[in-house]
Biopython code that builds the backbone (N, CA, C, O; Angstrom):
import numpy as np
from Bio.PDB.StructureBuilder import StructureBuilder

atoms = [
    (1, "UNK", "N", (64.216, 21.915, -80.421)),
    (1, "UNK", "CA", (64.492, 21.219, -79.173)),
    (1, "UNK", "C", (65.665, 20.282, -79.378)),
    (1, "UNK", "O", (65.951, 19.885, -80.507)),
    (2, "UNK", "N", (66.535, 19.826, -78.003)),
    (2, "UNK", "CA", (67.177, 18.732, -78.710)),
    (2, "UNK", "C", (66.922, 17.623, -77.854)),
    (2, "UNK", "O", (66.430, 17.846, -76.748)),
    (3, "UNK", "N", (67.164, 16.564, -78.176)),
    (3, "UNK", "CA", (66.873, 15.048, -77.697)),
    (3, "UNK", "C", (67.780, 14.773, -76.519)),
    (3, "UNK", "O", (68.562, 15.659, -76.174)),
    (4, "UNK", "N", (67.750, 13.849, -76.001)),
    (4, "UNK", "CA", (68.707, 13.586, -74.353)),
    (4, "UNK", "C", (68.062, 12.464, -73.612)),
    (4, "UNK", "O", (66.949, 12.099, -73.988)),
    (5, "UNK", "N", (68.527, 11.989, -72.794)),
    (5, "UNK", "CA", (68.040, 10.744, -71.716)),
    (5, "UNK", "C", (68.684, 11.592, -70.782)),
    (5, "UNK", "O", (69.676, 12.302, -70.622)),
    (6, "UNK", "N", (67.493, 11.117, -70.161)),
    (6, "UNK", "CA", (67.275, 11.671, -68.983)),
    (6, "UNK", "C", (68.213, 11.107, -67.510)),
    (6, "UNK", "O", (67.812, 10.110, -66.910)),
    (7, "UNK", "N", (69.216, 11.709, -67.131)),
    (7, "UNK", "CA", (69.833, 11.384, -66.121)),
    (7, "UNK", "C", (69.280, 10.902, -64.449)),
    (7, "UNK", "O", (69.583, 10.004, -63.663)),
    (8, "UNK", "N", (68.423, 11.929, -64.453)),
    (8, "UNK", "CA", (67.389, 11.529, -62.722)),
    (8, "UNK", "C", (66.544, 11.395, -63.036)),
    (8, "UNK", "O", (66.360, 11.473, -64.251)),
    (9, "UNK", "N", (65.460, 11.104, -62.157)),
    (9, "UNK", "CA", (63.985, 11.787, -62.661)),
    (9, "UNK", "C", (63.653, 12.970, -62.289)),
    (9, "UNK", "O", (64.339, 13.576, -61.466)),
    (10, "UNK", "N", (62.482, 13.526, -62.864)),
    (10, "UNK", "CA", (62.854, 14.965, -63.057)),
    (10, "UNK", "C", (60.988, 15.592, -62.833)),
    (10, "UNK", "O", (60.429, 16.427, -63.545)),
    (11, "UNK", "N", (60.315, 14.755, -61.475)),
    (11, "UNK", "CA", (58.797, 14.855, -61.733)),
    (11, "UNK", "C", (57.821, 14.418, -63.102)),
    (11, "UNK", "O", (57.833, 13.453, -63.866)),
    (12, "UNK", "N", (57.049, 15.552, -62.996)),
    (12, "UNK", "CA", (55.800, 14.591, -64.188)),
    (12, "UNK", "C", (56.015, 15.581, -65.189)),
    (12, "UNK", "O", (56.576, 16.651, -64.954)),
    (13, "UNK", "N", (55.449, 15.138, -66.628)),
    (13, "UNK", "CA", (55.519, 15.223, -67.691)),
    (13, "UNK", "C", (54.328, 16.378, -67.463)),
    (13, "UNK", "O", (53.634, 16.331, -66.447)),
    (14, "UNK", "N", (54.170, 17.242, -68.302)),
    (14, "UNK", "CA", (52.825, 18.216, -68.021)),
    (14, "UNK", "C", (52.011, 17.738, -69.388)),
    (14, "UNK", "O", (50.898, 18.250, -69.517)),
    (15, "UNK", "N", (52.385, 16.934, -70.289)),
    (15, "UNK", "CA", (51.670, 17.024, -71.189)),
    (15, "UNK", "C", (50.614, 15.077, -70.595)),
    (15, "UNK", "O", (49.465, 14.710, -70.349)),
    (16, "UNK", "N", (51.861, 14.546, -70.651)),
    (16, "UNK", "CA", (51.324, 13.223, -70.478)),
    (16, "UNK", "C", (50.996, 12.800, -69.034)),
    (16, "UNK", "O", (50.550, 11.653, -68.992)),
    (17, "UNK", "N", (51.110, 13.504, -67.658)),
    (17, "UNK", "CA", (51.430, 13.324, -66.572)),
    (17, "UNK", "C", (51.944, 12.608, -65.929)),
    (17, "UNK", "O", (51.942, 12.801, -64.713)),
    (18, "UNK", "N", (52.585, 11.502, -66.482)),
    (18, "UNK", "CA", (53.204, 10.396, -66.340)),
    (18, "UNK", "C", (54.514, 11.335, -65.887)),
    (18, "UNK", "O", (54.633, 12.546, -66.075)),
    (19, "UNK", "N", (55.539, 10.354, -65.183)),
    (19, "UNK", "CA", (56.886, 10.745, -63.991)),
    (19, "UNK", "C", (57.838, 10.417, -65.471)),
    (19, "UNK", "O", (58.226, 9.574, -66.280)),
    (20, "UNK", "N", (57.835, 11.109, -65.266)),
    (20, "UNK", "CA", (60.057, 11.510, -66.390)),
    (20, "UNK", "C", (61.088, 10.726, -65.408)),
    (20, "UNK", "O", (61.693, 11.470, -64.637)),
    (21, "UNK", "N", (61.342, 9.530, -65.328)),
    (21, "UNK", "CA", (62.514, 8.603, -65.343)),
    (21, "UNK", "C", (63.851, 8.633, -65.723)),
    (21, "UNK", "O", (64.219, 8.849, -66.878)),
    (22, "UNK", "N", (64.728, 8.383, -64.600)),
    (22, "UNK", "CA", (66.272, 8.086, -64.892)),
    (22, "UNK", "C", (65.738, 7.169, -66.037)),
    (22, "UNK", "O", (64.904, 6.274, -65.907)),
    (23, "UNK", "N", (66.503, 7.636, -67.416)),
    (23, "UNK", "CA", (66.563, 6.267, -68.780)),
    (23, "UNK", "C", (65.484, 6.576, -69.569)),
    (23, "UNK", "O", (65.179, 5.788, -70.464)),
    (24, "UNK", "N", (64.639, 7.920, -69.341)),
    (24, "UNK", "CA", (63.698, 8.564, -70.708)),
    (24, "UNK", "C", (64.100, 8.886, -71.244)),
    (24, "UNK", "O", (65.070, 9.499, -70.799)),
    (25, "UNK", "N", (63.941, 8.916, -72.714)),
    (25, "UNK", "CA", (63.984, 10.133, -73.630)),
    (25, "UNK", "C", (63.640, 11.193, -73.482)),
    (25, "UNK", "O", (62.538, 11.086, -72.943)),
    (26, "UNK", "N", (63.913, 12.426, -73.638)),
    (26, "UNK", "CA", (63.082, 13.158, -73.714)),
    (26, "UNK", "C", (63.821, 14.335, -74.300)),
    (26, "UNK", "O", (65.047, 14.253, -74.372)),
    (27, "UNK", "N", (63.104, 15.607, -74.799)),
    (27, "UNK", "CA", (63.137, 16.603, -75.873)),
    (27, "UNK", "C", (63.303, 17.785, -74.739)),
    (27, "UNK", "O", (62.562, 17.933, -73.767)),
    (28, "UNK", "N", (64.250, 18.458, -75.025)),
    (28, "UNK", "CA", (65.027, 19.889, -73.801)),
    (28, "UNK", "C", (64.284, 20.980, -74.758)),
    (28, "UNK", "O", (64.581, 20.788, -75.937)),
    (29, "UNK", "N", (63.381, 22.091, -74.555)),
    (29, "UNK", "CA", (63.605, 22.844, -75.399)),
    (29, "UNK", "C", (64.307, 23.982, -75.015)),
    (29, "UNK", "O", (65.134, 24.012, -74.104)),
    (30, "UNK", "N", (63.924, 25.048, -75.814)),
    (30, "UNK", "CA", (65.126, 26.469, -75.573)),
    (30, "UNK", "C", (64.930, 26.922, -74.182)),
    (30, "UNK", "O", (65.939, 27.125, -73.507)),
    (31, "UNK", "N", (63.245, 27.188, -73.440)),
    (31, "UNK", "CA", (63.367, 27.339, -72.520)),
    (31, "UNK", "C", (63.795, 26.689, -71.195)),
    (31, "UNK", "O", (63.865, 27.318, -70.139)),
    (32, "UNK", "N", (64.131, 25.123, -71.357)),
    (32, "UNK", "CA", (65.131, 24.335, -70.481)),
    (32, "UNK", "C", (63.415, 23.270, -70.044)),
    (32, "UNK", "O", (63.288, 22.184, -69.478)),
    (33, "UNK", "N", (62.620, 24.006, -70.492)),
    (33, "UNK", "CA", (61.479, 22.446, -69.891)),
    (33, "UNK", "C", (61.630, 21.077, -70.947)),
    (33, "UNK", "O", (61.765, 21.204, -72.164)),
    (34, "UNK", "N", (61.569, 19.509, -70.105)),
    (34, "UNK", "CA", (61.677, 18.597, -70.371)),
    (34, "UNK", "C", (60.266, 18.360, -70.519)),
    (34, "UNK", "O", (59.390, 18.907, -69.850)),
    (35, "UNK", "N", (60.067, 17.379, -71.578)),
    (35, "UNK", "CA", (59.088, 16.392, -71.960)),
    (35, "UNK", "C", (59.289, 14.989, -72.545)),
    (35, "UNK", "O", (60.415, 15.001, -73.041)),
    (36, "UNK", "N", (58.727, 13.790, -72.719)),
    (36, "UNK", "CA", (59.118, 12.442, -73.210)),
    (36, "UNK", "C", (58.854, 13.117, -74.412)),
    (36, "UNK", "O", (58.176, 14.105, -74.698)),
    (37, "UNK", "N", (59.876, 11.988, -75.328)),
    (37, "UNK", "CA", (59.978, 12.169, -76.727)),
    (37, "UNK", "C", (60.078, 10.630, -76.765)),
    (37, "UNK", "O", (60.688, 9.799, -76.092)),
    (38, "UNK", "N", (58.942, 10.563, -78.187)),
    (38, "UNK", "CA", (58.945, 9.019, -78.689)),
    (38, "UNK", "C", (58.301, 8.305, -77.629)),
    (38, "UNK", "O", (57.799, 7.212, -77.892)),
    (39, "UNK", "N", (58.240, 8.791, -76.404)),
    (39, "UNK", "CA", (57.415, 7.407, -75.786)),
    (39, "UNK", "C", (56.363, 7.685, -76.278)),
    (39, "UNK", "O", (56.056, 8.653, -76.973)),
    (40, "UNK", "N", (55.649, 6.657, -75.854)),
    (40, "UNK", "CA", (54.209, 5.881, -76.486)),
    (40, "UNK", "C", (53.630, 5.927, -75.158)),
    (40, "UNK", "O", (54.028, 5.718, -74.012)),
    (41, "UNK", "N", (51.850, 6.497, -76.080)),
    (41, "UNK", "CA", (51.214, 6.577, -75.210)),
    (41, "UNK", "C", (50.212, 6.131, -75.920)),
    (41, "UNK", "O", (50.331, 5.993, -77.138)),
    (42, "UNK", "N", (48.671, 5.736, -75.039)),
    (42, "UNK", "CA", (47.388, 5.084, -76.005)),
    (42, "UNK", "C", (46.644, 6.455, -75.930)),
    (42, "UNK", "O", (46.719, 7.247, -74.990)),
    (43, "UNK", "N", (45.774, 6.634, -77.291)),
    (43, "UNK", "CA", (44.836, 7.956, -76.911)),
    (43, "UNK", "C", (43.832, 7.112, -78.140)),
    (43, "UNK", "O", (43.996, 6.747, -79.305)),
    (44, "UNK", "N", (42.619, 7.053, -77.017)),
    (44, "UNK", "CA", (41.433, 6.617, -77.781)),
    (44, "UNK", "C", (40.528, 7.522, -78.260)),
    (44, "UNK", "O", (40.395, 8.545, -77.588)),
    (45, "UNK", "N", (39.887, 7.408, -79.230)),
    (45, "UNK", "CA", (38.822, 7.998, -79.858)),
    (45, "UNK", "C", (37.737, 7.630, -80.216)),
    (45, "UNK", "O", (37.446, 7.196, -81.330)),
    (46, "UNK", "N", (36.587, 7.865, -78.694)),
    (46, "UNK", "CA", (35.212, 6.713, -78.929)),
    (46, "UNK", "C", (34.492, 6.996, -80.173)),
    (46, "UNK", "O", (33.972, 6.167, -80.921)),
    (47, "UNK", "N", (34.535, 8.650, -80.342)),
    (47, "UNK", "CA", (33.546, 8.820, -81.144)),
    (47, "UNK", "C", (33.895, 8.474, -82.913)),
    (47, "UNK", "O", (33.062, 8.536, -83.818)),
    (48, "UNK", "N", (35.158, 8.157, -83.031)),
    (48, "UNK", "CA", (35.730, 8.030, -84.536)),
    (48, "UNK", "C", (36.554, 6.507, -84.489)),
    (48, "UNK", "O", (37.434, 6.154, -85.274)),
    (49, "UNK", "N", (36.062, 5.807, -83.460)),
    (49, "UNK", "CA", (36.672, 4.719, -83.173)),
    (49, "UNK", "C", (38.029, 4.328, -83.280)),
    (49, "UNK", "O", (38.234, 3.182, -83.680)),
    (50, "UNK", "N", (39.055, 5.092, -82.987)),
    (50, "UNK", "CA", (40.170, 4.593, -83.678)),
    (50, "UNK", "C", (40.978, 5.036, -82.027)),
    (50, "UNK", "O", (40.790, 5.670, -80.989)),
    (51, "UNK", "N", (41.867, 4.245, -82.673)),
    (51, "UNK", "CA", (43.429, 4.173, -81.368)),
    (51, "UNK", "C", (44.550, 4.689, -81.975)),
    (51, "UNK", "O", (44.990, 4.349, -83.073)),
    (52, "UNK", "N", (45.251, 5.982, -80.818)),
    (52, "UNK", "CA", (46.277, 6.475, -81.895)),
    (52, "UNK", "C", (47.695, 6.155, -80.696)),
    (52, "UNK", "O", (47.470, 6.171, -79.485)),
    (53, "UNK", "N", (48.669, 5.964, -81.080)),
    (53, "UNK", "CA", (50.226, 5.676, -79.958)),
    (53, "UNK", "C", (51.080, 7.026, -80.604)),
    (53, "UNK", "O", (51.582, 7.096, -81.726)),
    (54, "UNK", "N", (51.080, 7.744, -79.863)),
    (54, "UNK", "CA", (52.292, 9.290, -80.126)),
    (54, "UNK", "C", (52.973, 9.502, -78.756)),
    (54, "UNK", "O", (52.544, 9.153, -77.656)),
    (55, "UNK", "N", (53.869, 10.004, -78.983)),
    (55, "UNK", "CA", (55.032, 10.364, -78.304)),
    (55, "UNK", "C", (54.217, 11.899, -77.386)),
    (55, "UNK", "O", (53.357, 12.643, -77.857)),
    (56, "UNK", "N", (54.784, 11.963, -76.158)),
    (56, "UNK", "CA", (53.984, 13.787, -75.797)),
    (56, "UNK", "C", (54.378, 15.100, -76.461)),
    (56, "UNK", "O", (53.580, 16.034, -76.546)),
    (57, "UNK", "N", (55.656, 15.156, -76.942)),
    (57, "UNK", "CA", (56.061, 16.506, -77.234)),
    (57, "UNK", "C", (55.892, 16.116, -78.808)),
    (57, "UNK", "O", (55.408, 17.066, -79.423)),
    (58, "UNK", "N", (56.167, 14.929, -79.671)),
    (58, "UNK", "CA", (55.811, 14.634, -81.047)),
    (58, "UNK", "C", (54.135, 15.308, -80.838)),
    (58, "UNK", "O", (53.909, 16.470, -81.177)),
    (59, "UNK", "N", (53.086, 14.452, -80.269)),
    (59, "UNK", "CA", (51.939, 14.910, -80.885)),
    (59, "UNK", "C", (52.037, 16.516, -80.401)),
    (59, "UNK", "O", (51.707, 17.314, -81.279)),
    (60, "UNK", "N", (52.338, 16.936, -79.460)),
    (60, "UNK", "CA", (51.875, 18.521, -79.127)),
    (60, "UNK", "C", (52.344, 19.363, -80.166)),
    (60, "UNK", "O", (51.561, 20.216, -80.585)),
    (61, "UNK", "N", (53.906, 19.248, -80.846)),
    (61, "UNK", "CA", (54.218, 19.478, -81.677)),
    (61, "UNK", "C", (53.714, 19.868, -83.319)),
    (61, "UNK", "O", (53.977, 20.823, -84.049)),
    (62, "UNK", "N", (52.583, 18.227, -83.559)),
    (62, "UNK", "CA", (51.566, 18.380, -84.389)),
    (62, "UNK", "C", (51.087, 19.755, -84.724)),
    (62, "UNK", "O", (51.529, 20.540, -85.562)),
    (63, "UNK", "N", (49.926, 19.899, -83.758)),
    (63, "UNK", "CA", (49.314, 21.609, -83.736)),
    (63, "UNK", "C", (49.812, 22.484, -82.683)),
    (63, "UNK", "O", (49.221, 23.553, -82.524)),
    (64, "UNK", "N", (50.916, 22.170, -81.854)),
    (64, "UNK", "CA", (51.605, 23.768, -81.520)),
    (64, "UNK", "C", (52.883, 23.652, -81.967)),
    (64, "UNK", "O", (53.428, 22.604, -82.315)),
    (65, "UNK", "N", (53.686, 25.520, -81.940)),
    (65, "UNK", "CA", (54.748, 25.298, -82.341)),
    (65, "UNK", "C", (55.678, 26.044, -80.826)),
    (65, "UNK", "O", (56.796, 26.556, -80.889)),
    (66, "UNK", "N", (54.851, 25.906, -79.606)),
    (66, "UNK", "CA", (55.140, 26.320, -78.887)),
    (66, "UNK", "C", (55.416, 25.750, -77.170)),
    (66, "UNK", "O", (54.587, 24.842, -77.110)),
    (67, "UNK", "N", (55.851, 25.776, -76.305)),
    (67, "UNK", "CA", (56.156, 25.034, -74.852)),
    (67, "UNK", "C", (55.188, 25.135, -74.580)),
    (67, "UNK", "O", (54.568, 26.176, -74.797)),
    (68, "UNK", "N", (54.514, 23.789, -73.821)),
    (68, "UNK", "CA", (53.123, 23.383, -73.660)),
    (68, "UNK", "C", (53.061, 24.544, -71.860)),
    (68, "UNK", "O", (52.055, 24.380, -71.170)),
    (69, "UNK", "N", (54.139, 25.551, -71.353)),
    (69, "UNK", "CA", (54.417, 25.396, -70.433)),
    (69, "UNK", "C", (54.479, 27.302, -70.674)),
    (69, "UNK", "O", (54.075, 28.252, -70.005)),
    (70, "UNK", "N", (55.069, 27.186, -71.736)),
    (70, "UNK", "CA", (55.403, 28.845, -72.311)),
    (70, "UNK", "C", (55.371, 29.697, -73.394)),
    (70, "UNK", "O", (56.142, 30.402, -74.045)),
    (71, "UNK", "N", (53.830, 29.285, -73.346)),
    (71, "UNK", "CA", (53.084, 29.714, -75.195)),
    (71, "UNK", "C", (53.769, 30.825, -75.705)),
    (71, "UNK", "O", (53.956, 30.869, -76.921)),
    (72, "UNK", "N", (54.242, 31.880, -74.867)),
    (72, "UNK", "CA", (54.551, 32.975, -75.565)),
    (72, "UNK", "C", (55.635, 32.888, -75.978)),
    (72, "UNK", "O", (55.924, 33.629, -76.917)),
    (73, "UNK", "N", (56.783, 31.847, -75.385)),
    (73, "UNK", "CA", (58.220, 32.313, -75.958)),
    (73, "UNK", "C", (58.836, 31.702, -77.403)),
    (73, "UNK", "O", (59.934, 32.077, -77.814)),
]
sb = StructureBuilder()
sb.init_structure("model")
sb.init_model(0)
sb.init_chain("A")
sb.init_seg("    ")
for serial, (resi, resn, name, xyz) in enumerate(atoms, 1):
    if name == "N":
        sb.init_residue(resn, " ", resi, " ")
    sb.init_atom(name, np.array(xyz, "f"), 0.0, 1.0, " ", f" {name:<3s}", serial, name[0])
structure = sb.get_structure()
């Protein structure tokens, strides 16, 4: 993917649903879909008690290696 700020806004994020902003970061991949990169988000975990802050396309990235949008390509 490559990195970019985001010129308009550009609707919601599909991973985080949060609105993609004129002045985001965010990660272009090959197939042309946008996602935030590096923003911070809270994701709690009642049952293991812990609080984790990841970026949307960093954590999806984690365990896929694929567009949260276009598994196959």
């Amino acid at each position: 993917f490559s990195e970019d700020v985001l010129s308009k806004d550009a609707g919601e994020c599909a991973i985080c649903l949060e609105e993609l902003q004129q002045g985001d970061t965010i990660a272009r991949l090959p197939c042309l879909c946008i996602y935030h990169k590096g923003q911070v988000f809270l994701r709690m975990d009642i049952k293991f008690q812990k609080v984790t802050f990841m970026g949307c396309i960093d954590e999806w990235f984690e365990v896929n290696r694929s567009c949260p949008e276009h598994p196959s390509d």
